[in-house]
C-alpha angles and dihedrals in degrees: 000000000000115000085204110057112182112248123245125219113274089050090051088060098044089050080053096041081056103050085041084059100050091051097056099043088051090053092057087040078065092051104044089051091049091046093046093060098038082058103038095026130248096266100111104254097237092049098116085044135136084197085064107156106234089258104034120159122209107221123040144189090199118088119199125228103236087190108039126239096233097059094031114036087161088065111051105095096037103113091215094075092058122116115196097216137149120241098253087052090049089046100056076044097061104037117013113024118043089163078081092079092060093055093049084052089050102042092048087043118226097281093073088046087051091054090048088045137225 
């Protein structure tokens, strides 16, 4: 039998209606990020830091999810939830230092915790 089948139609549309998706959610991505930065700034937020990745950069376009997409879909395109931050210091965020997440908490203040919900 033939690996590659042909497709029928309606395979053909919901491979379409998906790209179609992707698209879409990557446009507002764009925009939330836009509109992230235009609200918190464009300095990286650990820029005064101690907790400085090795090749951090003081200014950034990239905005961090402080609550992730995955857990909290609700939550992707708030703008609250946006973290100006460079890629080395994401970076160290995502992999090596957890205790970042705590600064950004205490730096925000729990109010701010309390809007994005717990």
């Amino acid at each position: 039998m033939n690996p590659r089948k042909k497709l029928n139609e309606k395979q053909k549309l919901l491979r379409k209606e998906k790209r179609e998706k992707k698209k879409l959610i990557a446009e507002k991505d764009r925009e939330w990020h836009k509109k992230g930065l235009e609200k918190w700034g464009k300095e990286c937020f650990f820029h005064n830091s101690d907790k400085k990745a090795k090749e951090h950069k003081r200014f950034t376009e990239y905005c961090h999810h402080f609550r992730s997409k995955r857990m909290y879909p609700e939550l992707r395109h708030n703008t609250d939830n946006a973290i100006p931050i460079c890629w080395p210091c994401h970076f160290r965020l995502e992999q090596v230092d957890k205790s970042m997440m705590a600064d950004i908490v205490e730096k925000r203040g729990l109010e701010w915790l309390k809007k994005l919900g717990n």
